[in-house]
C-alpha positions in Angstrom: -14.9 38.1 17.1 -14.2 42.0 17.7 -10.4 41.0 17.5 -10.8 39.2 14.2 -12.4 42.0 12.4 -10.0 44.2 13.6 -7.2 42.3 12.6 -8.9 41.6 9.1 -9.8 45.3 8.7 -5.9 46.0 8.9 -4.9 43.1 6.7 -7.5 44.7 3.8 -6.2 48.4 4.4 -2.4 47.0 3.9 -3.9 44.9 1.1 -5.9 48.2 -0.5 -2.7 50.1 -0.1 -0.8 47.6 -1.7 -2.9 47.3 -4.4 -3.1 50.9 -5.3 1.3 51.1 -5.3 0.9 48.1 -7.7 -1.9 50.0 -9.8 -4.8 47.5 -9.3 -7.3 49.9 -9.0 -6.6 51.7 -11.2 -9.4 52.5 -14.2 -7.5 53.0 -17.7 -10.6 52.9 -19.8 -11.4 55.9 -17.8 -7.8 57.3 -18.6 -7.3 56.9 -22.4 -7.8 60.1 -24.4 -6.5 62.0 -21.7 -4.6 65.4 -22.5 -2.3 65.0 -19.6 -1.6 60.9 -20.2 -0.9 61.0 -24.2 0.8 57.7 -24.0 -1.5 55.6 -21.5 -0.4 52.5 -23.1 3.5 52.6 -22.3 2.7 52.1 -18.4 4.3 48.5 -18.1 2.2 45.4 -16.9 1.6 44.2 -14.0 3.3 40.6 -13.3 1.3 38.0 -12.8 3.7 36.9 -9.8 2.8 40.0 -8.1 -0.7 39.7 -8.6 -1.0 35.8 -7.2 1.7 36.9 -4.0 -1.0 39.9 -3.0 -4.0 37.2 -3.5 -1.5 34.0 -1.3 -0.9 36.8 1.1 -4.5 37.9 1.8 -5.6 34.2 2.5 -2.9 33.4 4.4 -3.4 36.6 6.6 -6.7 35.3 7.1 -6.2 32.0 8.3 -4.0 33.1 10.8 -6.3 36.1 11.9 -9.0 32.7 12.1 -5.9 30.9 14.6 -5.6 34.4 16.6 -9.7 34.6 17.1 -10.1 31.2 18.3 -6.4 31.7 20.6 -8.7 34.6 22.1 -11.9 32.8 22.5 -10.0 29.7 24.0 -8.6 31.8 26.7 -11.7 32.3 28.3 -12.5 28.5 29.0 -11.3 27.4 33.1 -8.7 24.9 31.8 -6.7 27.2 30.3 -3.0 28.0 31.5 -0.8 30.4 29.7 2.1 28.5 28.2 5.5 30.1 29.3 7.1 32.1 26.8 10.6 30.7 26.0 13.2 33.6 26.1 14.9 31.9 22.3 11.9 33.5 21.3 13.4 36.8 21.5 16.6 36.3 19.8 14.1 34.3 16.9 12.3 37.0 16.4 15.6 39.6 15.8 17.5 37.1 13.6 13.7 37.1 11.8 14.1 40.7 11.6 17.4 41.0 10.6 16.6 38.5 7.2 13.8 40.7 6.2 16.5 43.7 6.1 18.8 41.2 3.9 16.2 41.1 1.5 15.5 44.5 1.7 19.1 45.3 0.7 19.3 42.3 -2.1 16.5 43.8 -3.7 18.2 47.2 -3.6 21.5 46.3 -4.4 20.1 44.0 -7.3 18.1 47.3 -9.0 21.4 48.7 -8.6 22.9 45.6 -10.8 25.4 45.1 -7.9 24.8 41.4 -8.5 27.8 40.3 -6.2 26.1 41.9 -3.2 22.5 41.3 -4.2 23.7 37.3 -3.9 26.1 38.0 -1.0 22.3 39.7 1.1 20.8 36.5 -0.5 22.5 33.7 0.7 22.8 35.6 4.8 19.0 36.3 4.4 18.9 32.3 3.5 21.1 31.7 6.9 19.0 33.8 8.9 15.6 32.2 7.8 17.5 28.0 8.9 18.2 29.8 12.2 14.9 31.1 12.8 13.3 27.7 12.2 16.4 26.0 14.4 15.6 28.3 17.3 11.8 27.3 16.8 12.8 24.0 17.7 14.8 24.8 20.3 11.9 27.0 21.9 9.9 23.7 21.5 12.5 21.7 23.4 12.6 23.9 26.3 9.1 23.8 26.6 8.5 19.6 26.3 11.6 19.7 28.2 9.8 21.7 31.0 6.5 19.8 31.3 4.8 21.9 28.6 3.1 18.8 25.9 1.1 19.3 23.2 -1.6 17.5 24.7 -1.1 18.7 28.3 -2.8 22.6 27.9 -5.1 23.7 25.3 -2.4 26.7 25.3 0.0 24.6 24.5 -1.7 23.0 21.9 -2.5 26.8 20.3 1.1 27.7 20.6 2.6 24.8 18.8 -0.4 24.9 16.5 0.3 28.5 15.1 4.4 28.5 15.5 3.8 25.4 13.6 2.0 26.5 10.7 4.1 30.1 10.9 7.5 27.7 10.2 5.6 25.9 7.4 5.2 29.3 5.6 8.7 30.6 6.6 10.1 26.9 5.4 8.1 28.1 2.0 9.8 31.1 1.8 13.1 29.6 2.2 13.0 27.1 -1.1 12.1 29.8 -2.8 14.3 31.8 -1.4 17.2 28.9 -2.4 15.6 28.8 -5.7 16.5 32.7 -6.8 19.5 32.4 -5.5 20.2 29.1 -7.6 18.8 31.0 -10.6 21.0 34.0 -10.0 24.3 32.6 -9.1 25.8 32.4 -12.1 24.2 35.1 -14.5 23.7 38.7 -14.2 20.9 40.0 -12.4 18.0 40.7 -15.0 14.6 42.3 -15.1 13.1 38.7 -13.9 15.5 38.2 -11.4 14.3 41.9 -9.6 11.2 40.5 -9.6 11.9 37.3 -8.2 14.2 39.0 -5.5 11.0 41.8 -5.1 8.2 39.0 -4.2 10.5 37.1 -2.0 11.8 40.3 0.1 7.6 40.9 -0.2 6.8 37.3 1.8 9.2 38.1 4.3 8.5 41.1 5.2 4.5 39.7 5.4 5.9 36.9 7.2 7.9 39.2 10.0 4.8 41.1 10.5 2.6 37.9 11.2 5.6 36.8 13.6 5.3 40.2 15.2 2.0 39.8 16.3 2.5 36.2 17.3 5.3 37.6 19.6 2.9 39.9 20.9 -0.2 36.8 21.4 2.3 34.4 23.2 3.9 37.1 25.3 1.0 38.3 26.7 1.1 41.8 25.3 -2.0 41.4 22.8 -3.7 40.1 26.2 -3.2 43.0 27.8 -3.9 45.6 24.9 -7.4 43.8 24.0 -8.7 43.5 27.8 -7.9 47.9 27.6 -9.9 48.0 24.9 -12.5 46.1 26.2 -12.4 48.5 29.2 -12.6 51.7 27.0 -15.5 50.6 24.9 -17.6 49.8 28.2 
Protein backbone atom coordinates (compact mmCIF):
# COMPACT_ATOMS: atom_id res chain seq x y z
CA UNK A 1 0.00 0.00 0.00
CA UNK A 2 3.01 2.35 1.17
CA UNK A 3 4.55 1.64 -2.37
CA UNK A 4 1.41 2.61 -4.18
CA UNK A 5 1.03 5.91 -2.68
CA UNK A 6 4.39 6.70 -3.27
CA UNK A 7 4.35 5.86 -6.69
CA UNK A 8 0.97 7.75 -7.11
CA UNK A 9 2.24 10.79 -5.23
CA UNK A 10 5.15 10.98 -8.00
CA UNK A 11 2.82 10.33 -10.86
CA UNK A 12 0.52 13.55 -9.52
CA UNK A 13 3.70 15.82 -8.87
CA UNK A 14 4.86 15.06 -12.66
CA UNK A 15 1.24 15.44 -13.57
CA UNK A 16 0.92 19.05 -11.40
CA UNK A 17 4.16 19.99 -13.12
CA UNK A 18 2.93 19.23 -16.33
CA UNK A 19 -0.02 20.89 -15.92
CA UNK A 20 1.39 24.12 -14.80
CA UNK A 21 4.01 24.12 -18.29
CA UNK A 22 0.76 23.57 -20.16
CA UNK A 23 -1.04 26.52 -18.14
CA UNK A 24 -3.88 24.46 -16.61
CA UNK A 25 -3.85 26.11 -13.51
CA UNK A 26 -3.66 28.88 -14.41
CA UNK A 27 -6.56 31.61 -13.17
CA UNK A 28 -7.20 34.31 -16.11
CA UNK A 29 -10.24 35.72 -14.62
CA UNK A 30 -7.95 36.60 -11.92
CA UNK A 31 -5.47 38.08 -14.62
CA UNK A 32 -7.59 40.37 -16.91
CA UNK A 33 -7.16 44.05 -16.22
CA UNK A 34 -3.81 43.56 -15.28
CA UNK A 35 -1.21 46.53 -15.93
CA UNK A 36 1.54 44.17 -16.65
CA UNK A 37 -0.69 41.57 -19.00
CA UNK A 38 -2.49 44.28 -21.35
CA UNK A 39 -3.23 41.73 -23.92
CA UNK A 40 -4.32 38.56 -21.68
CA UNK A 41 -6.40 37.34 -24.45
CA UNK A 42 -3.54 36.66 -27.24
CA UNK A 43 -2.11 33.78 -24.96
CA UNK A 44 -2.98 30.82 -27.51
CA UNK A 45 -5.27 27.84 -26.41
CA UNK A 46 -4.66 25.05 -25.12
CA UNK A 47 -5.25 21.85 -27.57
CA UNK A 48 -7.69 19.68 -26.67
CA UNK A 49 -5.11 16.76 -27.66
CA UNK A 50 -2.94 17.84 -25.02
CA UNK A 51 -5.47 18.09 -22.51
CA UNK A 52 -7.01 14.32 -23.13
CA UNK A 53 -2.99 12.83 -23.43
CA UNK A 54 -2.33 14.44 -19.68
CA UNK A 55 -5.85 12.94 -18.52
CA UNK A 56 -5.01 9.00 -20.74
CA UNK A 57 -1.56 9.39 -19.04
CA UNK A 58 -2.78 9.86 -15.42
CA UNK A 59 -5.09 6.76 -15.60
CA UNK A 60 -2.81 4.72 -17.28
CA UNK A 61 -0.07 5.55 -14.59
CA UNK A 62 -2.37 4.44 -12.23
CA UNK A 63 -3.36 1.13 -13.32
CA UNK A 64 0.07 0.19 -13.56
CA UNK A 65 1.02 1.68 -10.11
CA UNK A 66 -2.41 -0.84 -9.10
CA UNK A 67 -0.15 -3.96 -11.11
CA UNK A 68 3.15 -2.73 -9.13
CA UNK A 69 1.10 -2.76 -5.54
CA UNK A 70 -0.31 -6.05 -5.92
CA UNK A 71 3.48 -7.42 -7.70
CA UNK A 72 4.65 -6.21 -4.04
CA UNK A 73 1.87 -7.70 -2.00
CA UNK A 74 2.19 -11.04 -4.00
CA UNK A 75 5.72 -11.43 -3.10
CA UNK A 76 5.11 -12.00 0.32
CA UNK A 77 2.94 -15.22 -0.20
CA UNK A 78 5.30 -18.88 0.26
CA UNK A 79 4.76 -19.92 -3.37
CA UNK A 80 6.33 -17.29 -4.73
CA UNK A 81 9.64 -17.59 -6.90
CA UNK A 82 11.28 -14.71 -8.54
CA UNK A 83 11.05 -15.23 -12.32
CA UNK A 84 14.60 -14.91 -13.94
CA UNK A 85 15.22 -11.86 -15.63
CA UNK A 86 16.07 -12.46 -19.35
CA UNK A 87 19.31 -10.48 -20.31
CA UNK A 88 17.20 -9.20 -24.01
CA UNK A 89 15.70 -7.25 -21.52
CA UNK A 90 18.61 -5.01 -21.32
CA UNK A 91 19.19 -4.31 -24.89
CA UNK A 92 14.95 -3.74 -24.85
CA UNK A 93 15.11 -1.33 -22.70
CA UNK A 94 18.18 0.87 -24.58
CA UNK A 95 16.63 0.36 -28.11
CA UNK A 96 13.30 1.81 -25.83
CA UNK A 97 15.48 4.52 -24.84
CA UNK A 98 17.02 5.34 -27.94
CA UNK A 99 13.20 5.82 -29.70
CA UNK A 100 12.25 8.26 -27.12
CA UNK A 101 15.42 10.39 -28.21
CA UNK A 102 14.18 9.98 -31.97
CA UNK A 103 11.18 11.65 -31.05
CA UNK A 104 12.75 13.99 -29.05
CA UNK A 105 14.77 15.09 -32.12
CA UNK A 106 11.59 14.86 -34.64
CA UNK A 107 9.91 17.15 -32.62
CA UNK A 108 12.82 19.47 -32.58
CA UNK A 109 13.79 19.26 -35.95
CA UNK A 110 9.99 19.59 -37.03
CA UNK A 111 9.75 23.29 -35.00
CA UNK A 112 12.70 23.92 -36.88
CA UNK A 113 10.60 23.02 -40.29
CA UNK A 114 13.47 20.66 -41.21
CA UNK A 115 10.60 18.34 -42.37
CA UNK A 116 13.08 15.86 -44.17
CA UNK A 117 14.78 15.06 -40.77
CA UNK A 118 11.66 15.44 -38.61
CA UNK A 119 10.38 12.24 -40.92
CA UNK A 120 13.83 10.66 -41.26
CA UNK A 121 13.76 10.65 -36.62
CA UNK A 122 10.13 9.46 -37.35
CA UNK A 123 10.24 6.51 -39.21
CA UNK A 124 13.83 5.13 -36.96
CA UNK A 125 11.77 6.00 -33.77
CA UNK A 126 8.97 3.75 -35.65
CA UNK A 127 11.87 0.89 -36.11
CA UNK A 128 12.90 1.14 -32.68
CA UNK A 129 9.41 0.85 -31.03
CA UNK A 130 8.78 -3.05 -33.68
CA UNK A 131 12.09 -4.01 -32.08
CA UNK A 132 11.22 -3.30 -28.66
CA UNK A 133 8.01 -5.30 -28.89
CA UNK A 134 10.18 -8.20 -31.08
CA UNK A 135 12.64 -8.44 -28.29
CA UNK A 136 9.56 -8.68 -25.78
CA UNK A 137 8.84 -11.78 -27.37
CA UNK A 138 11.94 -13.10 -27.58
CA UNK A 139 12.36 -12.36 -23.65
CA UNK A 140 9.09 -14.49 -23.51
CA UNK A 141 10.56 -17.33 -25.53
CA UNK A 142 13.53 -17.68 -23.42
CA UNK A 143 11.61 -17.81 -20.50
CA UNK A 144 8.68 -20.68 -21.77
CA UNK A 145 11.72 -22.09 -23.37
CA UNK A 146 13.38 -22.36 -19.84
CA UNK A 147 10.46 -23.88 -17.81
CA UNK A 148 9.15 -20.40 -16.84
CA UNK A 149 4.87 -20.78 -17.91
CA UNK A 150 2.42 -18.54 -17.27
CA UNK A 151 0.66 -20.74 -15.08
CA UNK A 152 3.66 -22.31 -13.45
CA UNK A 153 4.63 -19.22 -10.72
CA UNK A 154 2.46 -16.49 -9.69
CA UNK A 155 5.73 -14.36 -10.72
CA UNK A 156 5.49 -15.49 -13.83
CA UNK A 157 2.05 -14.79 -14.19
CA UNK A 158 2.80 -10.97 -12.85
CA UNK A 159 5.58 -10.62 -15.27
CA UNK A 160 3.87 -11.51 -18.42
CA UNK A 161 0.80 -9.81 -16.99
CA UNK A 162 2.42 -6.30 -16.82
CA UNK A 163 5.13 -6.71 -19.99
CA UNK A 164 1.93 -7.64 -21.53
CA UNK A 165 -0.23 -4.75 -20.97
CA UNK A 166 3.21 -2.37 -21.12
CA UNK A 167 3.41 -3.81 -25.13
CA UNK A 168 -0.33 -3.08 -25.57
CA UNK A 169 0.33 0.62 -24.76
CA UNK A 170 3.68 0.72 -26.64
CA UNK A 171 1.78 -1.14 -29.78
CA UNK A 172 -0.65 2.10 -29.23
CA UNK A 173 1.91 4.38 -29.54
CA UNK A 174 3.19 2.88 -32.55
CA UNK A 175 -0.17 3.23 -34.94
CA UNK A 176 -0.16 6.41 -33.96
CA UNK A 177 3.10 6.88 -34.40
CA UNK A 178 2.62 5.38 -38.26
CA UNK A 179 -0.30 7.52 -38.48
CA UNK A 180 1.78 11.09 -38.20
CA UNK A 181 4.18 9.85 -40.20
CA UNK A 182 1.53 8.85 -42.96
CA UNK A 183 -0.01 12.38 -42.48
CA UNK A 184 3.32 14.06 -42.77
CA UNK A 185 5.02 12.29 -45.64
CA UNK A 186 4.13 14.15 -48.24
CA UNK A 187 3.28 17.86 -47.03
CA UNK A 188 5.21 20.27 -45.10
CA UNK A 189 5.30 20.10 -41.60
CA UNK A 190 2.51 22.47 -40.14
CA UNK A 191 1.31 23.81 -36.77
CA UNK A 192 -0.92 20.47 -36.44
CA UNK A 193 1.65 18.33 -37.39
CA UNK A 194 4.10 19.88 -34.26
CA UNK A 195 1.50 18.90 -32.29
CA UNK A 196 0.89 15.59 -33.45
CA UNK A 197 4.76 14.89 -33.39
CA UNK A 198 4.68 16.81 -29.57
CA UNK A 199 1.92 14.26 -27.94
CA UNK A 200 3.51 11.33 -29.52
CA UNK A 201 7.22 12.18 -28.41
CA UNK A 202 4.96 12.94 -24.92
CA UNK A 203 3.59 9.02 -24.76
CA UNK A 204 6.93 7.81 -25.27
CA UNK A 205 8.75 9.43 -23.12
CA UNK A 206 5.69 8.41 -20.35
CA UNK A 207 5.97 5.02 -21.72
CA UNK A 208 10.12 4.77 -21.20
CA UNK A 209 9.56 6.00 -17.72
CA UNK A 210 6.86 3.25 -16.86
CA UNK A 211 9.43 0.68 -18.62
CA UNK A 212 12.13 2.08 -16.37
CA UNK A 213 10.55 1.16 -13.30
CA UNK A 214 9.33 -2.20 -14.65
CA UNK A 215 13.14 -2.81 -15.38
CA UNK A 216 13.77 -1.91 -11.94
CA UNK A 217 10.44 -4.40 -10.40
CA UNK A 218 11.63 -7.48 -12.47
CA UNK A 219 15.33 -7.03 -11.81
CA UNK A 220 15.12 -7.03 -8.40
CA UNK A 221 16.31 -3.51 -7.74
CA UNK A 222 12.83 -1.98 -6.55
CA UNK A 223 12.97 -5.16 -4.17
CA UNK A 224 15.84 -4.15 -2.71
CA UNK A 225 15.27 -0.26 -2.52
CA UNK A 226 11.74 -0.82 -0.76
CA UNK A 227 12.93 -3.57 1.89
CA UNK A 228 15.81 -0.24 2.84
CA UNK A 229 13.10 1.77 3.25
CA UNK A 230 11.24 -0.40 5.18
CA UNK A 231 14.38 -0.71 7.38
CA UNK A 232 14.84 3.10 7.78
CA UNK A 233 11.24 3.81 8.73
CA UNK A 234 11.45 1.08 11.71
Amino acid sequence: MNVTLGFLAVILAIAGWWLSRQRLLSKPWLEVGHAHDPRPFDRPPIPAAKIGLGVFLTVVAALFSLFISAYFMRMASTDWWSTPMPKILWFNTAILGLGSLLLHAARVTAEKHRDEASRTALIAALATGLAFLVGQVFAWRELTDAGFLLAGNPANSFFYMISGMHGLHILGGLIALTRVIVKTRAVPTDEKAVLSITLCATYWHFMLAVWLVLFALFSGWANDFVELCRQLLT
